[in-house]
C-alpha positions as CSV (number, residue, x, y, z in Angstrom):
1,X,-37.8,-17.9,-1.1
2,X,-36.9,-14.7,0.3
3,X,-34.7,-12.2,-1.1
4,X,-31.1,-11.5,0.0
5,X,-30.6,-8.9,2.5
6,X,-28.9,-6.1,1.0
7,X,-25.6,-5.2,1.8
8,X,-23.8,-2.8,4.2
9,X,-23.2,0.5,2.9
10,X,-18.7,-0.4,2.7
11,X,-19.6,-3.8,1.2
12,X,-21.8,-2.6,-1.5
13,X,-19.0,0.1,-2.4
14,X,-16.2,-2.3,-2.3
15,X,-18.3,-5.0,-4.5
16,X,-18.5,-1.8,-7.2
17,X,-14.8,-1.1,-7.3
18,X,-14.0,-4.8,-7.0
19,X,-16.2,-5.1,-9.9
20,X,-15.4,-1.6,-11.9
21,X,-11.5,-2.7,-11.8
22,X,-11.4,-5.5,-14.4
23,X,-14.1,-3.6,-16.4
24,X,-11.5,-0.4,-16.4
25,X,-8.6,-2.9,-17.2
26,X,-10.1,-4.1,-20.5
27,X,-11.3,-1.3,-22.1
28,X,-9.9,2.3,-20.1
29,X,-12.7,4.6,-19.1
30,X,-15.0,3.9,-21.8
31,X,-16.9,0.8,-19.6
32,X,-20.7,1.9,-18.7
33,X,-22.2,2.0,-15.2
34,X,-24.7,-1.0,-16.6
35,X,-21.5,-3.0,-17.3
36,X,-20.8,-2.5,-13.5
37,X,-24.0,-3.3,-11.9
38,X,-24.6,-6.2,-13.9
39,X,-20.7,-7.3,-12.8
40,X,-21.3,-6.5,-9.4
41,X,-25.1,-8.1,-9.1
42,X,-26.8,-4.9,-8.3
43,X,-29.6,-2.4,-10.1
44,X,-27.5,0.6,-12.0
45,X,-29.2,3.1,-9.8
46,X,-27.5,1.6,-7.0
47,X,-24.4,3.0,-8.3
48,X,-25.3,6.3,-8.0
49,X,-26.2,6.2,-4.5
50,X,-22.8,5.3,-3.9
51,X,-21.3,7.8,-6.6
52,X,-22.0,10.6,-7.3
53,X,-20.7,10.2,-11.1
54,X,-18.6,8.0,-12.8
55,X,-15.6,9.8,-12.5
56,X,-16.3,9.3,-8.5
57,X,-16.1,5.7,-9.0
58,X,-13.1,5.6,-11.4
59,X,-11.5,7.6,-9.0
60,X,-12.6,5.2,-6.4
61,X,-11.2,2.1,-8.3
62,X,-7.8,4.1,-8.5
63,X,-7.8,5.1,-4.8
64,X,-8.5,1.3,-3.6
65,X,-5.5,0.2,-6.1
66,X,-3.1,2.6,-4.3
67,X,-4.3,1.6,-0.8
68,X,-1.6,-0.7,0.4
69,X,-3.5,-1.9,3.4
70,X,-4.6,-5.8,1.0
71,X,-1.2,-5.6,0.3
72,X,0.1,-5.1,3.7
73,X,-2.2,-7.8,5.1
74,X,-1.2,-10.0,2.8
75,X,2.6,-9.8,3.4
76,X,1.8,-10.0,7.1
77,X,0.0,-13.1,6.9
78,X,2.7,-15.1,5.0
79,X,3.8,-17.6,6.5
80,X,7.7,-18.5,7.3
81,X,8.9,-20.4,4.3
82,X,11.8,-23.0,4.7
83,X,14.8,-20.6,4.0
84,X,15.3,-16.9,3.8
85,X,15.5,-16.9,-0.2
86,X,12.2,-18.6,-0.7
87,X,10.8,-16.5,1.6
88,X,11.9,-13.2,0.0
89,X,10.5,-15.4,-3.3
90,X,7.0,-15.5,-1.9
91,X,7.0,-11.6,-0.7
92,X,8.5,-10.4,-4.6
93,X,5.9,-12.5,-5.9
94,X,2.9,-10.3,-4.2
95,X,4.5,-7.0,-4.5
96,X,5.0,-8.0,-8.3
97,X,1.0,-8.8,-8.7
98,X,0.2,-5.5,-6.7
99,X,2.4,-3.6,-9.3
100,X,0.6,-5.6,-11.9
101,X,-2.4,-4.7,-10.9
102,X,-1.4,-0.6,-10.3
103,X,0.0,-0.5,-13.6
104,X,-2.5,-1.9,-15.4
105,X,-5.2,0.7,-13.8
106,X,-3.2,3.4,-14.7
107,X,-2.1,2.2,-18.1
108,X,-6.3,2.0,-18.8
109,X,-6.4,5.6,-17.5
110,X,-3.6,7.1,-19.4
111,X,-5.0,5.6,-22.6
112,X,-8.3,6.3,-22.0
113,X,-7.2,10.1,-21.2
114,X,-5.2,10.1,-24.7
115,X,-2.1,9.8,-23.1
116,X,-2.7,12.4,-20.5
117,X,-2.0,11.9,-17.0
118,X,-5.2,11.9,-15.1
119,X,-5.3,13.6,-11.7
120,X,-6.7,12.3,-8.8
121,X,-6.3,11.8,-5.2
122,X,-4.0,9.8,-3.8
123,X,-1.9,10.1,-6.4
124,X,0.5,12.8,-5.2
125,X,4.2,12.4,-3.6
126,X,2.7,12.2,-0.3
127,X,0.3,9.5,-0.9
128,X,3.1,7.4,-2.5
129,X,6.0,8.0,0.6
130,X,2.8,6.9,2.6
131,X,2.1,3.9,0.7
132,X,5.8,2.8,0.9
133,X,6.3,3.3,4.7
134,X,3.1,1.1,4.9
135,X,4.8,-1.6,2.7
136,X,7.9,-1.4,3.9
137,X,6.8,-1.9,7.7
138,X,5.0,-4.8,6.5
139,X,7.9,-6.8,4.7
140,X,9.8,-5.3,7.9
141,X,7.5,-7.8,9.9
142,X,7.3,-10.5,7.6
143,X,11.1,-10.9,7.7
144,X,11.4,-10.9,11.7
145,X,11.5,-14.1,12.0
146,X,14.7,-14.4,9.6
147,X,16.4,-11.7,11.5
148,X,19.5,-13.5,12.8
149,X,20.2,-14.3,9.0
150,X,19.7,-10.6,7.6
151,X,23.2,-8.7,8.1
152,X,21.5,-4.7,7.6
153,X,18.6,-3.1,9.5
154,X,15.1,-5.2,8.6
155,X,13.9,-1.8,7.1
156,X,16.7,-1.1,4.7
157,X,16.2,-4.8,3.5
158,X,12.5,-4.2,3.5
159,X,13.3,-1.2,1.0
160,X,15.8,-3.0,-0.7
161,X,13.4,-6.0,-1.9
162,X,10.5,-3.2,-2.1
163,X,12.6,-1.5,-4.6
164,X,14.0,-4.7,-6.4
165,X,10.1,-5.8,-7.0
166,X,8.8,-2.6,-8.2
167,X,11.9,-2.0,-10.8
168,X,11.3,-6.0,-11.9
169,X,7.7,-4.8,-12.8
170,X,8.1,-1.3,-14.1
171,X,8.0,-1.8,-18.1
172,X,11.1,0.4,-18.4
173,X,13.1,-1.5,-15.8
174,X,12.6,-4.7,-16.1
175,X,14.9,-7.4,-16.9
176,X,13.4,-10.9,-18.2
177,X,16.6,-12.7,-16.6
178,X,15.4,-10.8,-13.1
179,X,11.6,-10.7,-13.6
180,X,11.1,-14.8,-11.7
181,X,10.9,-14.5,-7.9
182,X,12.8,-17.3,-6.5
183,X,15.7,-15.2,-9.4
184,X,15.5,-11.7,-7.9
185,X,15.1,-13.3,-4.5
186,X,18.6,-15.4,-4.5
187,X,20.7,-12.0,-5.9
188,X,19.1,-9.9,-3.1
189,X,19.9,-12.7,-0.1
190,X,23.4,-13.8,-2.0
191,X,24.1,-10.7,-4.0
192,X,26.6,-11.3,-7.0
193,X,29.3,-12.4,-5.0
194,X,31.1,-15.3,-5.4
195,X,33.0,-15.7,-1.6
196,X,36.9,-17.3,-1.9
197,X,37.2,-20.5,-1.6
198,X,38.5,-21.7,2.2
């Protein structure tokens, strides 16, 4: 039986992150590049062709859980659901796993830096107006087709269920009666009001 062909040089880097990410989830910084390479299915050294150091790939890991572009793809390929609300539902429920997962990688790093802040790229006010644009456009697409039923712009409604989904997940914000999707979803399509009665 022959052996596998090895992968391309972007595959073999994303199958490290994907597989440095849980590893950094569990147990902060403190996971060893073995731990990785047996995760990922390759020899150790193979790491370090990739990266320079550790601290190159824990940065990488951060970097890929910033970059929107999964995210992005993901909201675009969504399909239509049968009403507006459930399919605001469906687009809070991904941006609340992507804040999930961003606040979990950060929440290893800050405790595995002793409650410091880390710094690393990507991680500046730029990166983050970048990475909202880039989500924003999306959900901005994935609600076209509902367009007739939206009464603002489709990129202040974008924003306004972008910003609804990250305060549901941010640990200071959130609100247990407002964390479910198909919730949060109903109060930004129908708002709190209750209209008059004809």
């Amino acid at each position: 039986m022959g052996r596998a062909s090895p992968l391309p040089p972007d595959a073999r880097r994303q199958t490290i992150i994907a597989a440095a990410r849980p590893l950094l989830i569990a147990s902060g910084a403190q996971f060893t590049t073995r731990q990785v390479a047996e995760a990922a299915g390759v020899a150790e050294g193979t790491i370090f062709r990739v990266f320079d150091s550790k601290q190159d790939l824990l940065a990488a890991v951060i970097e890929d859980t910033l970059d929107p572009e999964d995210l992005c793809g993901k909201i675009r390929a969504t399909p239509p659901q049968p009403t507006l609300a459930a399919h605001v539902a469906v687009l809070i429920k991904l941006l609340q796993e992507e804040i999930g997962a961003v606040n979990a990688v950060t929440s290893a790093l800050h405790i595995a830096h002793g409650g410091a802040s880390p710094a690393h790229s990507g991680h500046d006010k730029l990166a983050h107006r970048r990475r909202a644009l880039a989500v924003s456009d999306a959900l901005g697409e994935a609600l076209a087709p509902f367009a007739p039923q939206i009464r603002v712009p489709l990129p202040q409604a974008a924003a306004v269920i972008r910003i609804m989904a990250m305060s549901s997940g941010h640990p200071m914000l959130a609100d247990l009666d407002l964390s479910e999707p198909a919730t949060l979803a109903e109060v930004i399509v129908h708002g709190i009001h209750v209209p008059p009665e004809e």
